[in-house]
Structures are given as C-alpha cells and as structure tokens.
Backbone bond lengths (Angstrom), bond angles and torsions (degrees), N, CA, C in turn:
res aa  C-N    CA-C-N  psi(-1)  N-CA   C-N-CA  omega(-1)  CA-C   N-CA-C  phi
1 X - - - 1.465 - - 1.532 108.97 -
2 X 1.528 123.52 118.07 1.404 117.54 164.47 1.410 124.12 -73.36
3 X 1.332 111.60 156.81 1.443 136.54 162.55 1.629 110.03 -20.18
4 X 0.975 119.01 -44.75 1.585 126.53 167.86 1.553 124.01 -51.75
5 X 1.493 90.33 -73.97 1.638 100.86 172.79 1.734 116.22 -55.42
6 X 1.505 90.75 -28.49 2.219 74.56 -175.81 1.534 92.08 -90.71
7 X 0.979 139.41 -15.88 1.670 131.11 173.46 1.769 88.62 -52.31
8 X 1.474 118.37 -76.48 1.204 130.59 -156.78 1.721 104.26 -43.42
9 X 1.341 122.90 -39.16 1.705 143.36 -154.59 1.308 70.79 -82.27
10 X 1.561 127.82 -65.97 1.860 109.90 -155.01 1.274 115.62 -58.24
11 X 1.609 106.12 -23.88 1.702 121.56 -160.42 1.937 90.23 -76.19
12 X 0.853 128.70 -44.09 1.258 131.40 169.79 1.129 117.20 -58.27
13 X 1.333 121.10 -55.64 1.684 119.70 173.60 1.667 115.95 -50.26
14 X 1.451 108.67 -25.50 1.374 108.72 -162.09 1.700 109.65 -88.81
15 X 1.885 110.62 -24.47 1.340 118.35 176.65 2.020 113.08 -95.22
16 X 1.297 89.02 18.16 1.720 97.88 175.04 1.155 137.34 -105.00
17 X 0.942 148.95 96.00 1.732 166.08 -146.95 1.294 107.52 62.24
18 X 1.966 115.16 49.00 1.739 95.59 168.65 1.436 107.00 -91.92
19 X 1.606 91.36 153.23 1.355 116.36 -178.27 1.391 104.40 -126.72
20 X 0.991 133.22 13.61 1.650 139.11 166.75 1.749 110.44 145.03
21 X 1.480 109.45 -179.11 1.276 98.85 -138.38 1.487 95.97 -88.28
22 X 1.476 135.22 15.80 1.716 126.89 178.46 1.522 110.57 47.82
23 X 1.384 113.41 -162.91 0.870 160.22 -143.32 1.868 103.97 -105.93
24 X 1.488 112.56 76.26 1.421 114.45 173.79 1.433 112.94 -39.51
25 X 1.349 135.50 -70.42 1.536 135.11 -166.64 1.239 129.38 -83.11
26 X 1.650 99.62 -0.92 1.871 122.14 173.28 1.585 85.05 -85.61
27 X 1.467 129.53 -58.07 1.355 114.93 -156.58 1.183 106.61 -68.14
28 X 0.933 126.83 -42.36 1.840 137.11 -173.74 1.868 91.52 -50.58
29 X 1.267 104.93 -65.62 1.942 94.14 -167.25 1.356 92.67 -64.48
30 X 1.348 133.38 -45.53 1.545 105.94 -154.42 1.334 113.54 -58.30
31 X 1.520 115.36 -28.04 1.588 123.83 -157.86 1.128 93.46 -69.29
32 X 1.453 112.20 -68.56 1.524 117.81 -166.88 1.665 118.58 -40.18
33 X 2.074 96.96 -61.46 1.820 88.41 175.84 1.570 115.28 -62.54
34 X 1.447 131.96 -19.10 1.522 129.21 156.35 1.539 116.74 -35.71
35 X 1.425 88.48 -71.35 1.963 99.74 -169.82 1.646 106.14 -69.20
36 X 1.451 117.75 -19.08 1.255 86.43 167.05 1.809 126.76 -110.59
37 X 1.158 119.13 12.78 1.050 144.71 122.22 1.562 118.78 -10.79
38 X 1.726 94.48 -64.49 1.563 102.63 -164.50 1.494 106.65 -76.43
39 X 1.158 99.95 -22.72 1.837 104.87 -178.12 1.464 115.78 -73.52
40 X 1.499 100.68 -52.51 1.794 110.32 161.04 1.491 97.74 -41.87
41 X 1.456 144.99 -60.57 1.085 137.40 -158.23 1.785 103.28 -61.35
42 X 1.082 97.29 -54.62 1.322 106.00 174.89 1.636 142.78 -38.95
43 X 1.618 88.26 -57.47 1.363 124.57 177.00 1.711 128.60 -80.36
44 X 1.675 103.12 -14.04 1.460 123.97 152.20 1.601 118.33 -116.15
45 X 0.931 127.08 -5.11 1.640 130.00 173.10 1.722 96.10 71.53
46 X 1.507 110.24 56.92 1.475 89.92 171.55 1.397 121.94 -104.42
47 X 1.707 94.03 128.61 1.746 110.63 -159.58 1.683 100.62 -61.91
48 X 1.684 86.18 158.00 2.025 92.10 179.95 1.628 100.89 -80.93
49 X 1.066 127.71 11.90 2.148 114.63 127.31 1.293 131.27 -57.28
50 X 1.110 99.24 -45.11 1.676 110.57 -171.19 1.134 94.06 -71.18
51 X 1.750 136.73 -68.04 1.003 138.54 -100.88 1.954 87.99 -93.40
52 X 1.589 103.31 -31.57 1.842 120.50 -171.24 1.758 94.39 -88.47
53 X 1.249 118.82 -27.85 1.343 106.91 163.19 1.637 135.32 -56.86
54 X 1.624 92.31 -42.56 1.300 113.35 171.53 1.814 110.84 -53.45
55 X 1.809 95.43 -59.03 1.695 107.06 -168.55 1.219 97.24 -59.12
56 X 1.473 137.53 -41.30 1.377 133.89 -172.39 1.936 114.24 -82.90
57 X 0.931 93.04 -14.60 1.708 88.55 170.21 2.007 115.32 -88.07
58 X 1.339 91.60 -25.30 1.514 104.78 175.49 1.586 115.06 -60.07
59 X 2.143 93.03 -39.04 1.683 86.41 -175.05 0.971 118.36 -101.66
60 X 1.428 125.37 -7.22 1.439 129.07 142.09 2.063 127.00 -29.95
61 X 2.333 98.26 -58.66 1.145 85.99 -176.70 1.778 115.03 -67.66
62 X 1.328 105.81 -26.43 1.727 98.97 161.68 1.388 141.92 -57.43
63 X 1.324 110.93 -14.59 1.434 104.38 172.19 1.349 110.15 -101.02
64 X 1.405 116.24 7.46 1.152 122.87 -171.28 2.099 109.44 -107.28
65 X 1.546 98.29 -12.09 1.465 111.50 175.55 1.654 101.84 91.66
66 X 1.270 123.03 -11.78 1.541 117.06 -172.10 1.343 121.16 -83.06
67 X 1.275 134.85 9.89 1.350 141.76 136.88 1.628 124.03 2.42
68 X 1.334 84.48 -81.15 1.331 111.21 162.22 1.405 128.28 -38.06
69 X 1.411 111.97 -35.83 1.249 115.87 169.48 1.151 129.84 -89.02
70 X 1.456 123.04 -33.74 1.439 124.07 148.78 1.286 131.62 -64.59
71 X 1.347 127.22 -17.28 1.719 106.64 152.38 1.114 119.73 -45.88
72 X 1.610 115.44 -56.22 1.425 119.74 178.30 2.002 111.48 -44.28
73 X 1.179 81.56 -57.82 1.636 103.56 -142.30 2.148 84.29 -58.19
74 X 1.244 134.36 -38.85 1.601 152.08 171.49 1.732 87.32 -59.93
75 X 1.350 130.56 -73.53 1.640 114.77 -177.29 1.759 82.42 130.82
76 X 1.117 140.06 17.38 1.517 137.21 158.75 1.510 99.88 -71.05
77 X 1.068 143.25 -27.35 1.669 125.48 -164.87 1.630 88.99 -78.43
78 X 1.451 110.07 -67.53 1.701 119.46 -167.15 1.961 97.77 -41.05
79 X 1.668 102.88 -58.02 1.250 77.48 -162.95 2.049 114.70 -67.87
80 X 1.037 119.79 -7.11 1.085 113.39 167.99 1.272 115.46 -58.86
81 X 1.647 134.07 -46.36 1.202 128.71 177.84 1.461 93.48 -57.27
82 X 1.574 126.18 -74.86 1.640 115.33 -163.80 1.273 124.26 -17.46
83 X 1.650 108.24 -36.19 2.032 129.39 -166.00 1.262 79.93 -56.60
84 X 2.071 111.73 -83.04 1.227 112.24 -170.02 1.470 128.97 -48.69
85 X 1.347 148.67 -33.46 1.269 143.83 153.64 1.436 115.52 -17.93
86 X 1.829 107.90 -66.88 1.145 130.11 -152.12 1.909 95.55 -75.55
87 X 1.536 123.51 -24.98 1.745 118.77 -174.90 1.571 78.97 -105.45
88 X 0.933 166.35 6.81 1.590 145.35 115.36 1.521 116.70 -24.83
89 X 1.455 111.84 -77.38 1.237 127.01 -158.01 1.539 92.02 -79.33
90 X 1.444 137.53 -34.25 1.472 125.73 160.25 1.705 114.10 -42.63
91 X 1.603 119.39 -37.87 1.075 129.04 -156.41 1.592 102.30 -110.43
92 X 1.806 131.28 31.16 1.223 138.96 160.53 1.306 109.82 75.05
93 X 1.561 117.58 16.24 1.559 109.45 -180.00 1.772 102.85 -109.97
94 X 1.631 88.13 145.52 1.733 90.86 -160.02 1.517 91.98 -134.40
95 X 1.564 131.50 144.08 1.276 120.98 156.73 1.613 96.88 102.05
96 X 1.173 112.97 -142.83 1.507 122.39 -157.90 1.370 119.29 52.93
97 X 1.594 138.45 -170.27 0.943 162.79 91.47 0.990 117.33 13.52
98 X 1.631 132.73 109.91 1.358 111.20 -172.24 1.761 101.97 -94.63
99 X 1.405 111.92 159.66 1.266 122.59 -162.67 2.019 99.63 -83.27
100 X 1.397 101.57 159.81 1.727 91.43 159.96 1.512 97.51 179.24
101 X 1.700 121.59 159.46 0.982 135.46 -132.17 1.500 98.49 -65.70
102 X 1.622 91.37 138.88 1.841 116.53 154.52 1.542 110.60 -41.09
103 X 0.997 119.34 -75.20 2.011 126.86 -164.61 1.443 90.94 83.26
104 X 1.149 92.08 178.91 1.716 109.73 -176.78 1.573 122.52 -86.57
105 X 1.369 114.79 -14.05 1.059 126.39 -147.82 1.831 121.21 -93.44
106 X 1.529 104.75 -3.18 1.122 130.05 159.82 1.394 120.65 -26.37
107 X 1.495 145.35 90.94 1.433 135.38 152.94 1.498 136.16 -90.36
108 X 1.544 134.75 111.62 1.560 140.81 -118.53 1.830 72.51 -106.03
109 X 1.571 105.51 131.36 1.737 102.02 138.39 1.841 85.21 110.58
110 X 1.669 118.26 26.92 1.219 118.47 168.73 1.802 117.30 -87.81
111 X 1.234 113.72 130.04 1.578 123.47 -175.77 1.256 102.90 -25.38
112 X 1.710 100.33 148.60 1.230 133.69 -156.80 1.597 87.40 -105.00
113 X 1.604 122.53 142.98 1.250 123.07 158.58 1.318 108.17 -151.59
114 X 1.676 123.28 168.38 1.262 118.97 -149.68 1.556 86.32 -119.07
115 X 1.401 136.35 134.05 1.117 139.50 179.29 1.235 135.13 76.42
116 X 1.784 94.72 -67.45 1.395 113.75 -172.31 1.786 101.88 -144.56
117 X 1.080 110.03 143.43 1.814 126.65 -172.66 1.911 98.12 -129.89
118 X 1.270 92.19 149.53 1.590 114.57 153.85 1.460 120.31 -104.07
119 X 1.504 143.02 94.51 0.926 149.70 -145.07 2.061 112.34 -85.84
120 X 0.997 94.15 -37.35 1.457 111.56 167.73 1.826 117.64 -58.67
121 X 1.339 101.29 166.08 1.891 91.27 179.05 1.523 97.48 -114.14
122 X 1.550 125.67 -8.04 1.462 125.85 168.51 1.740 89.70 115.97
123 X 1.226 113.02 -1.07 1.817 87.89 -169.83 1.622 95.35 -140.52
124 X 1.651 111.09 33.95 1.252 110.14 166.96 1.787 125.72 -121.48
125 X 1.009 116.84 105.28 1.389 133.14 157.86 1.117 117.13 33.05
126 X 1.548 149.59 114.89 1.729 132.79 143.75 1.280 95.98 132.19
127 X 1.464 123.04 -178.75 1.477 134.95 -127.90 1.615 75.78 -120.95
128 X 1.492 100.12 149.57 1.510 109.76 -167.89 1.640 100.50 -95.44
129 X 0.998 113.37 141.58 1.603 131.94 -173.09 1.661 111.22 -125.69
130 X 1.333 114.12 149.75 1.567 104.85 -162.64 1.741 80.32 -161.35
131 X 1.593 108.69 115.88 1.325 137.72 -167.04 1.822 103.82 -121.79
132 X 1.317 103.90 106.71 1.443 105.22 154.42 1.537 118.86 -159.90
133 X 1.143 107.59 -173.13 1.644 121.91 -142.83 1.359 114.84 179.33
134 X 1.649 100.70 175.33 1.595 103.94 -177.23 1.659 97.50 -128.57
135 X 1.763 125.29 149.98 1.410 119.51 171.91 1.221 91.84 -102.29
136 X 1.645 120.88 139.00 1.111 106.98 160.49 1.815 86.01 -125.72
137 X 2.090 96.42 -163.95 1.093 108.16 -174.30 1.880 103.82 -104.52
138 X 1.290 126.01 175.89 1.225 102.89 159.52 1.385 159.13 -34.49
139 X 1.793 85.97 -24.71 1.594 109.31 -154.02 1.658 91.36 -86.70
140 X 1.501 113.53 -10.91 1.437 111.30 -167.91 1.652 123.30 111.56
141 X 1.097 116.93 -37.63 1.084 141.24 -175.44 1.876 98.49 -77.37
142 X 2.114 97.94 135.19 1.493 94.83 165.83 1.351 118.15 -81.61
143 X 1.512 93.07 170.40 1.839 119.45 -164.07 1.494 113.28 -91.60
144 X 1.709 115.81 37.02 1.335 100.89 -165.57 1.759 132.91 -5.17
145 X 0.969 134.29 118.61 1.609 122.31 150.51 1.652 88.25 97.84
146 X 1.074 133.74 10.83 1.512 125.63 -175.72 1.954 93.62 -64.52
147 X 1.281 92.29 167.70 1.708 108.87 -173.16 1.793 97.90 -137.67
148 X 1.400 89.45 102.25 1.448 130.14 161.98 1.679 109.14 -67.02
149 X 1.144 137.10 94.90 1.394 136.69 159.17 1.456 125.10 -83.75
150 X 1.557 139.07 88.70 0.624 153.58 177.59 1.400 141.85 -73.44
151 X 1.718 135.64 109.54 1.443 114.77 -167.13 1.637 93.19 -163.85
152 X 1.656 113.32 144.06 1.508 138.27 -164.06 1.160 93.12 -142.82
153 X 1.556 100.37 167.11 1.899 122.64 157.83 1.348 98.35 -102.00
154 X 1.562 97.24 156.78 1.664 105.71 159.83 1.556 120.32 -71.48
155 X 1.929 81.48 -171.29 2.153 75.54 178.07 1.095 124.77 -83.86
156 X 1.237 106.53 31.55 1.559 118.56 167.73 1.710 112.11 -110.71
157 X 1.329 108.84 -5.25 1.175 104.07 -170.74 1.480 129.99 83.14
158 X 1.224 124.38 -17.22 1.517 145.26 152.08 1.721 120.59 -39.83
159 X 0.720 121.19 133.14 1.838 127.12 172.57 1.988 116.45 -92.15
160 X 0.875 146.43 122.19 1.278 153.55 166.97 1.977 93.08 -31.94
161 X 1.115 105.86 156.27 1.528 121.52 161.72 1.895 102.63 69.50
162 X 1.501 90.53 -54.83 2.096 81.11 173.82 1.556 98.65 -82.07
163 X 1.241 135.46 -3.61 1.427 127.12 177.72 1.372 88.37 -114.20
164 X 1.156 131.77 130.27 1.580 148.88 143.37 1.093 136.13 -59.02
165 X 1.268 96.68 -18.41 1.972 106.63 173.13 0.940 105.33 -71.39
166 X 1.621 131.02 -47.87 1.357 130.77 177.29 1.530 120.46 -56.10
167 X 1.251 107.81 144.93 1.658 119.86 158.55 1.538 118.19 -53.42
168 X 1.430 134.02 133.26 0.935 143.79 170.28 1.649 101.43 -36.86
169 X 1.772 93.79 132.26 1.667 95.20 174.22 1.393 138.46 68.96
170 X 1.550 87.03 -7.80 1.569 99.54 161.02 1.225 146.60 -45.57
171 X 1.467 138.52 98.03 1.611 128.18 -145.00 1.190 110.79 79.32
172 X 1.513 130.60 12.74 1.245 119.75 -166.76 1.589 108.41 -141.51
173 X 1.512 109.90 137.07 1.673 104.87 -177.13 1.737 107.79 -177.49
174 X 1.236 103.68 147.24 1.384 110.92 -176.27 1.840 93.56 -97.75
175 X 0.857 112.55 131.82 1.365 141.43 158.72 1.696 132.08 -67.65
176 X 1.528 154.77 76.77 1.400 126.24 175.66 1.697 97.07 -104.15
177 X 1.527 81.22 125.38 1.442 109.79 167.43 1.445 105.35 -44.76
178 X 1.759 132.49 147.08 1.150 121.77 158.91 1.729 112.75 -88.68
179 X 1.204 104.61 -164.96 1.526 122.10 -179.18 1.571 113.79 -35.80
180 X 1.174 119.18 -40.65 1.198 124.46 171.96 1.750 124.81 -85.62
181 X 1.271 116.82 -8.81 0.960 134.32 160.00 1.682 118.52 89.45
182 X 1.506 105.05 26.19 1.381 148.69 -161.15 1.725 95.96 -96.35
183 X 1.685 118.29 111.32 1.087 130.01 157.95 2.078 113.91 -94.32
184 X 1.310 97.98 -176.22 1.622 85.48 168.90 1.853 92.92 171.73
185 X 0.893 95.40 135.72 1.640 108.62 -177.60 1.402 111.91 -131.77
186 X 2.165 120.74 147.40 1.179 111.09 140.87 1.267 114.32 -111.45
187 X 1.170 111.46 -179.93 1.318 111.19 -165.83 1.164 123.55 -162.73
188 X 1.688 157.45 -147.18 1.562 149.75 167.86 1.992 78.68 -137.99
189 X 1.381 85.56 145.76 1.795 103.47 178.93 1.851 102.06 -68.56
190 X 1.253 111.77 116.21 1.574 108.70 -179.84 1.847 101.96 -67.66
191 X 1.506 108.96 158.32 1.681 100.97 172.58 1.106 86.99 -128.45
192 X 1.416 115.71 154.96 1.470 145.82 150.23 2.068 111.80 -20.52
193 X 1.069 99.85 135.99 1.359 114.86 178.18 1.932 132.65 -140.02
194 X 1.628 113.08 160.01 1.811 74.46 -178.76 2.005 74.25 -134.89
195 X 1.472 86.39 -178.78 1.282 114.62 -160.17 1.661 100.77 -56.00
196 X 1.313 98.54 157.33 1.615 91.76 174.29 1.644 121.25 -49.67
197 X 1.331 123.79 146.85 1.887 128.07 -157.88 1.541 75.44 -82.95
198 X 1.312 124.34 165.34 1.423 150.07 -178.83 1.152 116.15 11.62
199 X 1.361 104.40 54.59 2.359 109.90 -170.72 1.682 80.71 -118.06
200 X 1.431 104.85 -177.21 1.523 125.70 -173.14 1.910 92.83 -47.00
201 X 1.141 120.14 -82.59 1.328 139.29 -154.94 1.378 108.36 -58.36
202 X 1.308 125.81 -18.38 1.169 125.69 173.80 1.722 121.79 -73.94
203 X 1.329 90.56 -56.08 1.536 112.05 169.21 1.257 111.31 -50.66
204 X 1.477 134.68 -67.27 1.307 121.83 157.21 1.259 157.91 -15.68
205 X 1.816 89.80 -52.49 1.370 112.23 161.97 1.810 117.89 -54.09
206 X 1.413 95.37 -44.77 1.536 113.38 -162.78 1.521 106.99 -54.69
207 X 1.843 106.82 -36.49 1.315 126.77 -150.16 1.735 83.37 -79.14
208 X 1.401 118.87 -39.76 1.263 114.90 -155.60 1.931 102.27 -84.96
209 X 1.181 109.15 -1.04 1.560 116.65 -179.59 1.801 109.61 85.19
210 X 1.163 113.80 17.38 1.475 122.10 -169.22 1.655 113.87 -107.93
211 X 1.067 138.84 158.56 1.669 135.08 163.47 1.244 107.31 -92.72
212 X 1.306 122.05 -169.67 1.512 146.04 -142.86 1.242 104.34 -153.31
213 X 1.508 130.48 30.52 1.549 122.68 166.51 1.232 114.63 -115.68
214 X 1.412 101.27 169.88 1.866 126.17 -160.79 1.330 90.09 -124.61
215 X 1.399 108.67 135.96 1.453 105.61 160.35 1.772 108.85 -91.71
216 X 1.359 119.41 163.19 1.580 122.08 -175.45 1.591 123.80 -37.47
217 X 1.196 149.27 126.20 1.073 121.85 167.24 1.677 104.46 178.34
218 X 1.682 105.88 163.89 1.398 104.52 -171.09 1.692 99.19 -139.29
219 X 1.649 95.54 146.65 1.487 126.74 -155.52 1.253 87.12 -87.79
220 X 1.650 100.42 149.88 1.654 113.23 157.19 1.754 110.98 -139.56
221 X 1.486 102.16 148.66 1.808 97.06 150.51 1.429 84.96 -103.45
222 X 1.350 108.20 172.51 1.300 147.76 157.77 1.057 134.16 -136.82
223 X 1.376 132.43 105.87 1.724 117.41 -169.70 1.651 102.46 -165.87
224 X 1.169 110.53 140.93 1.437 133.81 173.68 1.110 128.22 -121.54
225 X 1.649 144.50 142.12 1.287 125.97 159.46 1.508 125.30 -28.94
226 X 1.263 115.30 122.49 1.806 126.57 157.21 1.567 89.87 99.80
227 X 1.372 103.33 12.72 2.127 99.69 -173.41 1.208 99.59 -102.49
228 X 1.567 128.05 167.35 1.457 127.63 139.42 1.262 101.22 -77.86
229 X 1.575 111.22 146.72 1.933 121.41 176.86 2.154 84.85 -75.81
230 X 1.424 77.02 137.40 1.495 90.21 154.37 1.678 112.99 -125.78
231 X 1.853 98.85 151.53 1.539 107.46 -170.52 1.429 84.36 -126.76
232 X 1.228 114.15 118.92 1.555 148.17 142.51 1.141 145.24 -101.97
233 X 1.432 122.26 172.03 1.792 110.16 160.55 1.703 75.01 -164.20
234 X 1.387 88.65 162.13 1.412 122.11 164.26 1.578 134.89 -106.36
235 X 1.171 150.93 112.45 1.353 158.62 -154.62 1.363 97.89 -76.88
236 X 1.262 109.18 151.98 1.328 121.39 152.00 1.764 125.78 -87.08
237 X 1.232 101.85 118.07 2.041 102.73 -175.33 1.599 91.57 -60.95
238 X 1.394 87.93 136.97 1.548 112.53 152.55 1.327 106.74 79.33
239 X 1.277 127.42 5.10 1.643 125.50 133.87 1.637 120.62 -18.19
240 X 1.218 115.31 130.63 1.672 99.59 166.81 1.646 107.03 -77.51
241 X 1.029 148.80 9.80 1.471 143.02 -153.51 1.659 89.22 -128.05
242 X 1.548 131.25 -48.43 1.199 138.11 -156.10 1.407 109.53 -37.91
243 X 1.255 148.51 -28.80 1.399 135.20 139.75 1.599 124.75 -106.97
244 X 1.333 102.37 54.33 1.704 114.92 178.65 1.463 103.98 -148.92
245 X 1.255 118.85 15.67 1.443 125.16 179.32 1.574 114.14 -60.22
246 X 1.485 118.05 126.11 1.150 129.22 -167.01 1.754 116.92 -76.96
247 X 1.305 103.82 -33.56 1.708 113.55 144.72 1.603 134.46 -57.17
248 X 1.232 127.12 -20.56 1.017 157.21 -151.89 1.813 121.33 10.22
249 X 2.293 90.57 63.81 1.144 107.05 169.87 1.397 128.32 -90.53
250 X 1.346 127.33 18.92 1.471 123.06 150.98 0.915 126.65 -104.74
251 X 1.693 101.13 140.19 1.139 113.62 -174.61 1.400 116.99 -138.21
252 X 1.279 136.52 146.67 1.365 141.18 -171.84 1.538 119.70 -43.53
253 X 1.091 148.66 102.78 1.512 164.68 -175.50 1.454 104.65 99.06
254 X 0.782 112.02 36.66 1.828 135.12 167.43 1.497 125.25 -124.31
255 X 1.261 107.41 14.58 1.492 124.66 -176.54 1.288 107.25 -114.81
256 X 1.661 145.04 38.62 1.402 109.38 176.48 1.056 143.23 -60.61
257 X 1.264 138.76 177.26 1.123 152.11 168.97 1.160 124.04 -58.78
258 X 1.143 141.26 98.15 1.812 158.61 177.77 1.785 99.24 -65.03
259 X 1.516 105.83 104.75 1.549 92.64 166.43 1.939 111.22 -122.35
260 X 1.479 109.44 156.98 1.488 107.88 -170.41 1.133 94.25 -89.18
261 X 1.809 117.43 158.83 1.225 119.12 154.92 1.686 112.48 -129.36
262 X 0.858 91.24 132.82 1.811 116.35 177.84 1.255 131.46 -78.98
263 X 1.588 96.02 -10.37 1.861 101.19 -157.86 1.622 93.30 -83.94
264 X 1.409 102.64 158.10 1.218 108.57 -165.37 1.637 100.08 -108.15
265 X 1.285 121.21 -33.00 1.390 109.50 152.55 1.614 123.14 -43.20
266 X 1.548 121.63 -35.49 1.497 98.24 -160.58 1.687 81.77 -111.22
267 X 1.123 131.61 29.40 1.355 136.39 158.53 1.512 110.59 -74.40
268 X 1.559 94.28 -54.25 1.426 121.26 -164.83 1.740 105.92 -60.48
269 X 1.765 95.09 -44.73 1.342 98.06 176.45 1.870 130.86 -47.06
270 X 1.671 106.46 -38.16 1.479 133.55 -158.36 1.528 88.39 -99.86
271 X 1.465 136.77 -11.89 1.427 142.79 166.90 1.700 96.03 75.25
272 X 1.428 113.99 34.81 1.637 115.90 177.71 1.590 111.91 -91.15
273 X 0.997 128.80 155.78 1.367 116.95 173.09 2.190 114.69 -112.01
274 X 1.153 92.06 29.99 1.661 115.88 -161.98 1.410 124.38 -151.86
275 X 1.149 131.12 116.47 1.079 143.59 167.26 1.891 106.62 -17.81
276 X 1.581 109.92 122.27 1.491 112.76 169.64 1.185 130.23 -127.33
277 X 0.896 125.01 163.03 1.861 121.82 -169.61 1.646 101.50 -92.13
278 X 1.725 90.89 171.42 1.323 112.99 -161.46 1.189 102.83 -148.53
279 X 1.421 122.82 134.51 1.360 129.71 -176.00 1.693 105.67 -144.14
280 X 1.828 116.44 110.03 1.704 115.88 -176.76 1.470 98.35 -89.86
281 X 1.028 147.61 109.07 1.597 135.81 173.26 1.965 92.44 -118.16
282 X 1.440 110.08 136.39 1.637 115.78 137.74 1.090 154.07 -137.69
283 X 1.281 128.50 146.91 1.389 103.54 -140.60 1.697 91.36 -102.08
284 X 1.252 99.35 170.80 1.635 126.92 176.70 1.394 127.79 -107.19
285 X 1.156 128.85 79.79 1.381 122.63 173.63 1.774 138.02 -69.00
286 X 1.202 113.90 124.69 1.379 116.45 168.25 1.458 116.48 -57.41
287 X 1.516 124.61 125.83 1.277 123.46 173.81 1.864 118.76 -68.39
288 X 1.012 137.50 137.18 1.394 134.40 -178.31 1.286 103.59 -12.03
289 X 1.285 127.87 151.87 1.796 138.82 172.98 1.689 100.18 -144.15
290 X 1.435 129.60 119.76 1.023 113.88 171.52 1.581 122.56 -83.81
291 X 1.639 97.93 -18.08 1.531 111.98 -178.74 1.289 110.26 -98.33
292 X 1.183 108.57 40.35 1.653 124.26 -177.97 1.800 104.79 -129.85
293 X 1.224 126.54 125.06 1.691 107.19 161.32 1.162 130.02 -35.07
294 X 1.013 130.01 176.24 1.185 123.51 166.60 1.697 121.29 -108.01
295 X 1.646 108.26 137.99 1.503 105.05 -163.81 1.662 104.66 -89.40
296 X 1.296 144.55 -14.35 1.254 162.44 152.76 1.623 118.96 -68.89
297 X 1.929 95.20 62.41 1.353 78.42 170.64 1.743 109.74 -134.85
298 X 1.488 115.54 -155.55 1.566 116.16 -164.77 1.309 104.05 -75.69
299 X 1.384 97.47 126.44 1.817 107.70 149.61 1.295 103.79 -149.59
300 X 1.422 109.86 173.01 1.096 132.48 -169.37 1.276 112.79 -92.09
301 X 1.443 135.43 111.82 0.790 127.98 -177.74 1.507 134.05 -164.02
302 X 1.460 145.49 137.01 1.381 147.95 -124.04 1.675 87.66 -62.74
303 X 1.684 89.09 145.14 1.696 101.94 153.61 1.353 116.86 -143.75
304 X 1.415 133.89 112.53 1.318 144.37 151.95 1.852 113.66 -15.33
C-alpha cells in the first residue's frame, strides 16, 4: 500500500463515528503515531503475528509495571532530556547541572528533614556513605531552603516500597537545604543492578542483543521557588557498567569523585568501626525561564 492510499484510509478513519469535535492535540498525535505506524507496517512487511505479538507483549509489559523500564531501557527517557536541553539552550540557559533520567522508581510523600537526613533504617546492608553539598543558583549564590529529594537501592540492588522486605522509606528522604543552601546525607553505598531476569524489558533487550544493567547510583529532584526542579542522579566511579548503562543515565559531570575516610575521629563520630566513603556533589539550579518548558510536570507515579 502507498503513502497515498494510507493518507486516504486515515482521511476516512478521521471522518468516522464523529460525535463532536474531541480533543485537538490528542488527534494530531494519535494520527500521526497511527499513520506512521502504518508505513513501518508497510515499509517492513510486518505480518498480523508480529504485529498482535507486539500489541500483546506491550500489554503484558503493563500489567506487569515495566513500562517504565523500557522507555529507558529503548533510549526515549534520555532522548527526552536531550529535547529539553536543546529548548533550554534555545531559551538562553547555559550551565547548571545536567539533567538525566527519572526511572520509575520514584516514591512521593518520603520524610521531611532539615539540612541533613540518615537515609538508612540502621538494619540495612553495605559500607556507609555520607553525601553532601551546596545548591546554588546560576548566579553562584546559595538557594536557601532548596528541597533536595533523595532515593537509592540497597546492596542488593532492590528499592524500598517495590521491595517489601524493606522498611517503609528506606533509602528515601526529602532533604531542605538550610540558610546556606547546604544539604548532607548518610547513607549505605547503592550497587549497580539489571532489569528484572525474564520480565518485559529483559526479553527485549535480549532480542535486541543488549543487557539490562545499571551502573551504581542515586536519584535526585531538586527544586526551589523561582527555580526549574531538576531530576538527576549521580553514578558511582569505577562501576564496570558506569558508561554501559542500559538506561543510558550517565552523563558527563555526573560522575563524582568517591573519596575514603580513615580518620578515626570522624569514624567515631558516624559510631562506625571502619573506614567510610565520601561523596561532595552540588547542584546548580536554573532560575525560572518562561520560554523554556517546563521541568515540573505530570506523571504518574508511586505514593506511599
């Protein structure tokens, strides 16, 4: 079938069972991802096996919650940030923090703490890690009171709330910066993980000749009045995955530097009996842009 005739087939689909005029910018995407759909159909000969295999593996990975993981895991999340980068820098904003993918794994309505949080519940696994920093704004200057949202897996690689073993909120905590705009966390070192073994995203992956791992690392929002929210995470150096990530959330000034500490005073302090790591990261906020999208917007997503 040519380019003609399925124009003509959509033009028909589009004057058939109206009942009033809908949804202007729903019809516009549906048509388009329809008609081009039909051309892919076209333009690869994909048989009506494939095509109900496909629709039925889709609603499989949805009832299964893994959605979420194949945007990433396909390269739609990253390139969504690229969109936004690229109507930033259209819209005169230069610098900051660079942004990188949400994941699914987000839970809304985690404890509030003033400055500084302990992220752990005391009875979880792995080498203690102690993360802080300053938010500022572009101009240089800190973000008093900014709200740091914070969330990791354990050393198992597991997330609090989709894992049940864990305690509510585990790895998980909202942050407000004080006056100086100074956050600070402890925490257990997150490790690297890969997609669930034989779930939607795996299989996919497999089909495409690719794996299903994450290198180490922990997510943030960040956002203040008169700011754009930024969604980040930071990698762990020296991961074997840290630039082979199957999400493809690293990104360059998103790597700090992991340093040990030995001292036995600030051992003594954290009540450890072992040398612990240290991680300074800060983040950079964009001041409001109206000719910019907006980075604070709807999704769907878990709440405790």
């Amino acid at each position: 079938m040519d380019t003609k005739t399925i124009d003509q087939l959509l033009d028909r689909f589009e004057k058939t069972g109206v009942v009033g005029e809908g949804n202007s910018r729903v019809k516009l995407v549906v048509n388009r991802l329809v008609r081009d759909l039909m051309l892919a159909i076209e333009d690869l000969d994909i048989t009506p096996e494939e095509f109900w295999s496909g629709l039925n593996y889709f609603a499989e990975a949805g009832r299964n919650g893994e959605l979420g993981l194949i945007a990433p895991g396909i390269g739609l999340e990253h390139f969504l940030d690229l969109r936004m980068d690229e109507a930033e820098a259209r819209a005169g904003l230069k610098g900051g923090t660079p942004r990188t993918i949400e994941g699914p794994l987000y839970v809304a309505g985690a404890p509030v703490a003033q400055g500084e949080a302990r992220l752990d519940d005391g009875q979880t696994a792995g080498e203690v890690v102690v993360m802080q920093g300053v938010v500022r704004g572009t101009d240089g200057q800190p973000v008093a009171g900014a709200t740091v949202e914070v969330w990791h897996a354990n050393d198992k690689g597991n997330y609090s709330y989709f894992d049940t073993t864990q305690s509510a909120f585990n790895l998980r905590r909202t942050i407000v910066a004080d006056a100086q705009g100074r956050y600070k966390f402890r925490s257990v070192m997150p490790v690297g993980y890969s997609c669930p073994p034989g779930g939607a995203t795996d299989r996919l992956l497999q089909q495409l000749g690719r794996h299903g791992h994450r290198p180490a690392h922990i997510h943030f929002f960040v956002s203040a009045p008169g700011h754009r929210k930024l969604t980040t995470q930071i990698n762990i150096e020296n991961d074997p995955h840290l630039w082979d990530d199957f999400a493809f959330g690293t990104r360059e000034g998103l790597v700090p530097k992991v340093y040990t500490n030995n001292d036995r005073a600030a051992m003594n302090a954290l009540n450890v009996d072992k040398p612990f790591y240290e991680i300074q990261f800060d983040f950079t906020l964009h001041a409001d842009q109206v000719r910019a999208p907006a980075t604070d917007f709807a999704r769907t997503r878990a709440a405790a």
